[in-house]
C-alpha positions in Angstrom: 0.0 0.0 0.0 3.1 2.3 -0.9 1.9 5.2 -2.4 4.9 5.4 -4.8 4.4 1.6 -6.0 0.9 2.0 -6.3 1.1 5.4 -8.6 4.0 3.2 -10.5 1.8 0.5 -11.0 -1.8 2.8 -12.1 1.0 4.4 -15.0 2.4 1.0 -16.4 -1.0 -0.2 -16.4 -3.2 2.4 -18.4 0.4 3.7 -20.3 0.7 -0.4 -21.7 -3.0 -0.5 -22.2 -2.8 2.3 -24.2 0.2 1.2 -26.2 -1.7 -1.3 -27.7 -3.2 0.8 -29.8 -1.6 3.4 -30.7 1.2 1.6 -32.9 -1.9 -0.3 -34.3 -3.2 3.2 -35.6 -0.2 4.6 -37.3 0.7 1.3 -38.8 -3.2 0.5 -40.0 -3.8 3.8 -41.2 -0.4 3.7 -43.3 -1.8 0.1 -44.9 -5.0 1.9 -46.0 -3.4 4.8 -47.3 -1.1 2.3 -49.2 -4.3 1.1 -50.2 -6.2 3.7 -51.5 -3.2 4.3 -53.7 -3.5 1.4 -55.5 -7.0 2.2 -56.3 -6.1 5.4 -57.2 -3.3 4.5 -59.3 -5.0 1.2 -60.4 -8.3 2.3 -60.8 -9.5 -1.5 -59.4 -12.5 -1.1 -57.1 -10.7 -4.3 -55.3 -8.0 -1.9 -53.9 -10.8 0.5 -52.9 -12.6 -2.3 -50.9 -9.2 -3.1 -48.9 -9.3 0.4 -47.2 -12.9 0.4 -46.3 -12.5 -3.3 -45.1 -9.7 -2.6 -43.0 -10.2 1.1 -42.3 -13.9 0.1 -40.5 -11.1 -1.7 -38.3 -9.1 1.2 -37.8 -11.5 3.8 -37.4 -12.6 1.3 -34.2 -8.9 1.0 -32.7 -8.4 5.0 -33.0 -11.8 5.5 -31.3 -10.5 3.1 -28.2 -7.3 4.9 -28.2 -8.4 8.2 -27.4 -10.1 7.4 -24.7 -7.3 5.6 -23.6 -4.9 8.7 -24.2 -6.9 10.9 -22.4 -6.4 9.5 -18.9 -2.4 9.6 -19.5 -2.3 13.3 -19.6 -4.3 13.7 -16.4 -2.3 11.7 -14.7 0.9 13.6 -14.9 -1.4 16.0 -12.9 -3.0 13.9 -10.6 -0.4 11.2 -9.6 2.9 12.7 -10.4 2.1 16.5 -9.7 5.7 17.2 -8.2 7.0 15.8 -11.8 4.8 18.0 -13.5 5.7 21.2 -11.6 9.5 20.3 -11.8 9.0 19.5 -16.2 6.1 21.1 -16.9 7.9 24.0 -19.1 9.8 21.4 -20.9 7.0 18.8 -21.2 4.3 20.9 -21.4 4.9 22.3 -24.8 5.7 18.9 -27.3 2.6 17.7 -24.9 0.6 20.4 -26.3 1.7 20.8 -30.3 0.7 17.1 -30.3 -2.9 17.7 -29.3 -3.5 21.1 -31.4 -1.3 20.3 -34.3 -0.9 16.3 -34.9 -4.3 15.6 -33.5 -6.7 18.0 -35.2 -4.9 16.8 -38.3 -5.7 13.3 -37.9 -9.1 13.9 -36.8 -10.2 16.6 -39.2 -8.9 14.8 -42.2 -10.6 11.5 -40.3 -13.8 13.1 -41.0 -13.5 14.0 -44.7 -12.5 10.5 -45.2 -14.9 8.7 -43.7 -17.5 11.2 -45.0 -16.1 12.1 -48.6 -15.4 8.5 -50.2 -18.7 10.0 -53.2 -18.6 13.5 -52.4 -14.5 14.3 -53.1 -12.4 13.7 -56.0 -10.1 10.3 -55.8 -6.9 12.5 -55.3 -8.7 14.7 -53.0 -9.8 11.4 -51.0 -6.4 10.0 -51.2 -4.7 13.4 -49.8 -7.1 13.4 -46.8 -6.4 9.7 -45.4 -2.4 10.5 -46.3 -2.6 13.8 -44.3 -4.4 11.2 -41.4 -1.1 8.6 -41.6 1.5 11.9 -41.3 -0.8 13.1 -38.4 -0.4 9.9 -36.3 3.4 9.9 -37.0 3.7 13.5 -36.1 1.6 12.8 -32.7 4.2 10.2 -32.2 7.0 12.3 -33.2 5.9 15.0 -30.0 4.9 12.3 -27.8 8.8 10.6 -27.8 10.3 14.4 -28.2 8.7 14.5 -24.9 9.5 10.8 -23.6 13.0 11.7 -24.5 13.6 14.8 -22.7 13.4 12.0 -19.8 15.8 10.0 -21.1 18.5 12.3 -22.4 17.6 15.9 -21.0 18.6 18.9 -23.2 17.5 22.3 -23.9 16.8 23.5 -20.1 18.1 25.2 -17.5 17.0 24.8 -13.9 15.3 27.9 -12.2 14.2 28.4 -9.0 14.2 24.6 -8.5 12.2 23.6 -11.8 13.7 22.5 -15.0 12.6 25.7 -18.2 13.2 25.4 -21.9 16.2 27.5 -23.1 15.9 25.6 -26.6 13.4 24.4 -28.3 15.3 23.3 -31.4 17.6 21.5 -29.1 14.7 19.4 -27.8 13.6 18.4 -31.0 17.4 17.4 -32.3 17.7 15.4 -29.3 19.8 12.9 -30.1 17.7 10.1 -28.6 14.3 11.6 -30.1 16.3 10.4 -33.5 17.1 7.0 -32.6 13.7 6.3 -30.6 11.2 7.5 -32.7 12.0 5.7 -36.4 12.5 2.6 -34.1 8.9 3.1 -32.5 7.3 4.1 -36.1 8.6 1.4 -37.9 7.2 -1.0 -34.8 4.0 0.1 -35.4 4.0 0.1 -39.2 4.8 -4.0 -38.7 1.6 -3.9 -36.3 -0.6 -2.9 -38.2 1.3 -4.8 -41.8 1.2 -7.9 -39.1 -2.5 -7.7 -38.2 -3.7 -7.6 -41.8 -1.9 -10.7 -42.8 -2.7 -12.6 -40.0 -6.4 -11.5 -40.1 -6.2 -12.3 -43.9 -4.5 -15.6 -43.0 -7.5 -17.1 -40.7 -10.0 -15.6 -43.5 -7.6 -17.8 -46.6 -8.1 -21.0 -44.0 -11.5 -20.6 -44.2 -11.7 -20.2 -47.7 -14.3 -16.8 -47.3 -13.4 -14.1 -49.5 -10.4 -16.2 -50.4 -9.0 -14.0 -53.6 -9.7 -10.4 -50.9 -7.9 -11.9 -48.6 -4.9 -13.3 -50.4 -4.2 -9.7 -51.9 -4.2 -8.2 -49.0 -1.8 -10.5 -47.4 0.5 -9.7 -50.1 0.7 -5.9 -50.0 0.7 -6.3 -45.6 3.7 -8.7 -46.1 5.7 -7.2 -47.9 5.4 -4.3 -45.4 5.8 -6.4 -42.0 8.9 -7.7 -43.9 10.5 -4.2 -44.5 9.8 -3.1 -41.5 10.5 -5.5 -39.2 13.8 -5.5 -40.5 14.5 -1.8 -40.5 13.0 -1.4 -36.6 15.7 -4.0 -35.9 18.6 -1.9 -37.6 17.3 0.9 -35.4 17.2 -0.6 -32.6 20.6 -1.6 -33.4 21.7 2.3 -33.2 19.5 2.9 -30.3 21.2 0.5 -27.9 24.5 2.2 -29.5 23.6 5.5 -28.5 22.6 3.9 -24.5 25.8 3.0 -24.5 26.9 6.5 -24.7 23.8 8.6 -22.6 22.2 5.5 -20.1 25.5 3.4 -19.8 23.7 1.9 -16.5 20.5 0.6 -18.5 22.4 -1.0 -21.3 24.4 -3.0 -18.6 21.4 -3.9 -16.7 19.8 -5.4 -20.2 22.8 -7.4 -20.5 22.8 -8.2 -16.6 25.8 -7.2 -16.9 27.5 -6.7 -13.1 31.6 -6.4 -13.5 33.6 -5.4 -16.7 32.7 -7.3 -19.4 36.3 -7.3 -21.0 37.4 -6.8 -24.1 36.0 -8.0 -26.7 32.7 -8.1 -25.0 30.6 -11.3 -25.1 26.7 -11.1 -25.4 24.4 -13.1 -22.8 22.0 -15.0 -24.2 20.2 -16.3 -20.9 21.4 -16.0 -17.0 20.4 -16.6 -13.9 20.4 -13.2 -12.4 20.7 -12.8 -8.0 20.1 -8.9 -7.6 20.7 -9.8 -4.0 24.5 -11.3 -4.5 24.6 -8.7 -7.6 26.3 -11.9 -9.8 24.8 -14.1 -12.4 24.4 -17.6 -11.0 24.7 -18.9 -14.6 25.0 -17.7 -18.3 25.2 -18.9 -21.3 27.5 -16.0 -24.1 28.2 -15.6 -27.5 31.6 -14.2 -28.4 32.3 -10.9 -29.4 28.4 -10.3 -29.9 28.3 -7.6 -27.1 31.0 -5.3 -28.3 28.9 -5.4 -32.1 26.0 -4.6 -30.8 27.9 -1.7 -28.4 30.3 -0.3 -31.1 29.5 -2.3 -34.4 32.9 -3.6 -34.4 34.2 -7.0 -32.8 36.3 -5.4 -30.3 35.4 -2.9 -26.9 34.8 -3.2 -23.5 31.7 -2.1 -22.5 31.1 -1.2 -18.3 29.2 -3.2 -15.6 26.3 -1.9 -12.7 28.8 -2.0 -10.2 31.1 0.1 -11.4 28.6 2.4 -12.6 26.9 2.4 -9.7 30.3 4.0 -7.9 30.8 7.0 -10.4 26.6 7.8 -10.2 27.0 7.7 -6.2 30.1 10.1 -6.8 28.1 12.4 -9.4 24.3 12.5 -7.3 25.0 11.4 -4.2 24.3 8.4 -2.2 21.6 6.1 -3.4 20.7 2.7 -5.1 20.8 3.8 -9.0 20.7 -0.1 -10.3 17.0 -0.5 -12.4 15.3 -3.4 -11.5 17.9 -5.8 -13.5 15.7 -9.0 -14.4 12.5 -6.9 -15.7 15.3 -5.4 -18.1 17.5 -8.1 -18.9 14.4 -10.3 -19.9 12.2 -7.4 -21.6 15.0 -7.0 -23.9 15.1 -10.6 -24.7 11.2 -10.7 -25.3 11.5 -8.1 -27.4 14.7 -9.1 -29.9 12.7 -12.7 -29.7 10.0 -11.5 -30.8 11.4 -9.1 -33.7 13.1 -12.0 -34.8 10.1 -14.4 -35.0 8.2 -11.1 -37.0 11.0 -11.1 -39.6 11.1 -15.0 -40.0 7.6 -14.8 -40.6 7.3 -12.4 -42.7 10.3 -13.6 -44.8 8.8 -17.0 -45.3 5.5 -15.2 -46.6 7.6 -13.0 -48.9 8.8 -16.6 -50.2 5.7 -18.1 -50.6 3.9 -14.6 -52.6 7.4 -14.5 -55.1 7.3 -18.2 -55.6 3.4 -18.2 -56.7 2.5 -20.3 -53.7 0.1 -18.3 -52.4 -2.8 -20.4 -53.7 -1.9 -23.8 -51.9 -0.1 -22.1 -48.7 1.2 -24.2 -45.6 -1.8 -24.5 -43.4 0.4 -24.7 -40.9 2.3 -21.2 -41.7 -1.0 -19.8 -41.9 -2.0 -20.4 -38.5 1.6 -19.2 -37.5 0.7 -16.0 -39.0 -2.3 -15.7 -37.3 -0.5 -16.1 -33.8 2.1 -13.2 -35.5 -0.8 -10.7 -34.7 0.3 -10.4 -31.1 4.6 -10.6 -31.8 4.5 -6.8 -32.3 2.1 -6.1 -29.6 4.8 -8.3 -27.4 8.2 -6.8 -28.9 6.3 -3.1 -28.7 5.5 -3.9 -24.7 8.4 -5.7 -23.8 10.7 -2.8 -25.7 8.4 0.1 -23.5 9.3 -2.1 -20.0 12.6 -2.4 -20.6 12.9 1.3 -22.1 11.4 3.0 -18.8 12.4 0.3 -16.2 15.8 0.5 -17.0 15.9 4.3 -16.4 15.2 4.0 -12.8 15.5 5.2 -10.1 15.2 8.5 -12.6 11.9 9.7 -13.8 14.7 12.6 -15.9 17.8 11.0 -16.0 20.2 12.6 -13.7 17.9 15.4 -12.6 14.7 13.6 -10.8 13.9 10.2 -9.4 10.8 9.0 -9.3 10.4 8.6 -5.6 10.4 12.7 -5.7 7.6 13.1 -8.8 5.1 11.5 -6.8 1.7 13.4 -5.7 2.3 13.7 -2.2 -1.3 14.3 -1.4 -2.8 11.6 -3.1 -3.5 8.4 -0.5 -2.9 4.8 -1.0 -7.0 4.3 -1.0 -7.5 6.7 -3.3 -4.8 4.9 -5.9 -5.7 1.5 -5.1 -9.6 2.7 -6.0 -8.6 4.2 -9.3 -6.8 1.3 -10.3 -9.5 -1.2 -9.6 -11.5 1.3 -11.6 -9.4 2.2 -14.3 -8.9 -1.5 -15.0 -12.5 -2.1 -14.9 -13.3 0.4 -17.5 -10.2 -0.4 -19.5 -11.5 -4.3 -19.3 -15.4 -3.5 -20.9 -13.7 -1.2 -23.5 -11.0 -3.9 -24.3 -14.4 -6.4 -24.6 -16.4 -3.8 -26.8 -13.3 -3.4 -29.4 -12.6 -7.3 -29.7 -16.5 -7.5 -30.1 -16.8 -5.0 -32.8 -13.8 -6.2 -34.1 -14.8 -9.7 -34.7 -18.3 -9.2 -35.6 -16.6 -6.6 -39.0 -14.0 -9.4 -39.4 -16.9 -12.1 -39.4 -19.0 -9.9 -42.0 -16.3 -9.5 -44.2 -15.1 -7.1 -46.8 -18.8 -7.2 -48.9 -21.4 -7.4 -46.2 -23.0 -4.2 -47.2 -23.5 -5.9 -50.8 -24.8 -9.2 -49.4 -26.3 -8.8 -46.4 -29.3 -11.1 -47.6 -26.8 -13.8 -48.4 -25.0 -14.8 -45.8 -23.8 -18.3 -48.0 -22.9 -15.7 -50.8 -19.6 -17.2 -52.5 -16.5 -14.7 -53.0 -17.7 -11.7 -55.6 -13.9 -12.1 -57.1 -15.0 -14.9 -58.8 -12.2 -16.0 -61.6 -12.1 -13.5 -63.6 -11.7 -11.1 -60.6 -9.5 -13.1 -59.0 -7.5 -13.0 -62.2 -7.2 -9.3 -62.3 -6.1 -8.4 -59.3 -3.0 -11.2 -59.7 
């Protein structure tokens, strides 16, 4: 009944919550964008189908996400008002670009394209649900400028105790902003590339709409391939640049207590004793650790404990180790998981370029309809290990997050709003799934034959034909 754990645990549970769908609605609405091209391009009222089918799907996900995004910015007020009086100069202002700038965008071209699909020109059309994808990536784009002002503070000075912007354009060429946010767009363009083709997956086992389907498992695949890859070369320069600005969170990833010596091995799995600060067992690759550090085969890279002296020297006395087995195994979720997402993906690409689509491996087929939730488990496991291994600091090297907490707010009162929060977050989480399934069930043509609910696939050969 801490206080402090309980306003830690209220955040990780509505922020994660909320993650879910946010990468789902930059990388969805980039699909149908992608989508609407085609048809614009193409002129084939198949291509045209695809962004209605899948953006009744979006349009669902971004309604559950703003109401999911609302409660985060109260609670920087409500829970963490000492954080929010110490950054609220700094924060404050990426905080509010992305709700009068990025969000009008999205949702004022979301209305013209929902509305406009008979009433605007194609290009017209087009432009509005383009203008919608570059709004969602520029909400991001504030949101992590924001997010990494905590994790590599720039562009302030501290007065009369609280942290004020100096320099704006510093905060925005953050250093960190440039290696997190590609990482964290690219993760959500393979959610929403990864949900299509497993969705179209279960629908091409069922044989329904077979021909739909199968197209739009090969545009969403060639996508999660892409980008799965290119969020793992970015993730690649983002532990790179830790190495330089959080040296203590890239050594608790790689549970990484004394030196590591030079070259600098990379641990697979270990048995990790926070208590004894040592590794009971481990298992290491060769050289693996100094790559990944400096991209060369050589390099030593440091370890908690010595760390952990020079941060007692620099802030004074304290524990500055992050809780070392939630980061050492987030990481490994998430690089597991991005793997699985590229092998998937790969294999798909294999199958589309060697005209096996049409008789596919049932069993790949069920895989990819199991890859739906590897992005939603790299994208969580990446956040966890992101903001657990900056403790004890809510801004690195300036506050901890023992200080940020509201120090009026009781344990009741937290325990209640968690109960509640979860509650509410539970029925809306029921409602989407719902809504979800029952547009999944109906299909891309249910509008069309509603009164035939045995009605074969409107493709048909010769439409089948045409889109191949």
């Amino acid at each position: 009944m801490d206080p402090l754990v309980l306003a830690r645990i209220q955040f990780a549970a509505t922020t994660i919550f909320h993650f879910f769908f946010v990468p789902m609605s930059i990388g969805l609405v980039f699909m149908i964008a992608v989508m609407e091209t085609m048809y614009v391009v193409k002129g084939k009222e198949v291509y045209k189908t695809m962004a209605k089918f899948w953006g009744k799907l979006f349009l669902i996900n971004f309604a559950v996400g703003v109401v999911t995004g609302i409660l985060q910015e109260f609670q920087f007020g409500m829970n963490w008002s000492d954080y929010s009086r110490f950054v609220g100069d700094v924060f404050g202002a990426p905080l509010a670009i992305e709700a009068l700038a990025a969000f009008f965008l999205e949702s004022t071209f979301m209305g013209l394209w929902i509305f406009g699909w008979e009433r605007l020109s194609k290009k017209v059309h087009l432009l509005c649900i383009w203008l919608v994808s570059f709004g969602t990536t520029l909400s991001a784009l504030w949101i992590l400028a924001a997010n990494s002002f905590m994790q590599h503070p720039v562009g302030f000075e501290i007065n009369n105790g609280r942290a004020e912007m100096n320099d704006f354009f510093a905060l925005i060429a953050n250093g960190q902003l440039w290696v997190e946010f590609p990482h964290t767009v690219l993760g959500a363009l393979a959610t929403g590339s990864f949900l299509i083709c497993g969705i179209s997956a279960y629908k091409m086992l069922k044989k329904k709409d077979y021909a739909f389907f199968k197209n739009s498992f090969k545009i969403a695949v060639i996508v999660a391939l892409s980008s799965s890859f290119l969020t793992a070369i970015f993730g690649h320069q983002q532990a790179q640049y830790l190495v330089e600005t959080q040296p203590m969170k890239m050594a608790a990833s790689e549970g990484l207590w004394g030196k590591s010596g030079d070259p600098a091995p990379w641990t697979v799995v270990a048995a990790i004793d926070p208590k004894t600060k040592e590794n009971k067992y481990e298992i290491k690759i060769p050289y693996l650790l100094s790559f990944l550090s400096y991209s060369k085969l050589n390099g030593e890279v440091k370890g908690m404990n010595e760390l952990q002296a020079e941060y007692t020297q620099k802030y004074g006395e304290g524990n500055y180790i992050p809780p070392v087995r939630t980061t050492f195994w987030s990481f490994r979720i998430m690089v597991a998981a991005g793997s699985l997402m590229i092998l998937f993906a790969a294999y798909g690409l294999y199958l589309w370029m060697r005209k096996k689509m049409d008789r596919p491996n049932k069993g790949y087929l069920r895989l990819m309809l199991f890859g739906i939730s590897l992005p939603y488990i790299a994208n969580t496991s990446g956040w966890i290990m992101t903001e657990f291994g900056r403790q004890p600091w809510t801004v690195f090297g300036l506050m901890t997050t023992a200080d940020s907490v509201s120090p009026n707010v009781t344990a009741g009162q937290l325990l209640f709003s968690i109960i509640a929060f979860c509650a509410i977050y539970t029925v809306l989480a029921v409602v989407m799934v719902f809504l979800w399934v029952k547009v999944i069930k109906q299909g891309p043509y249910a509008k069309d034959h509603s009164d035939d609910e045995h009605s074969t696939d409107p493709f048909g050969k010769e439409g089948y034909h045409a889109v191949s």
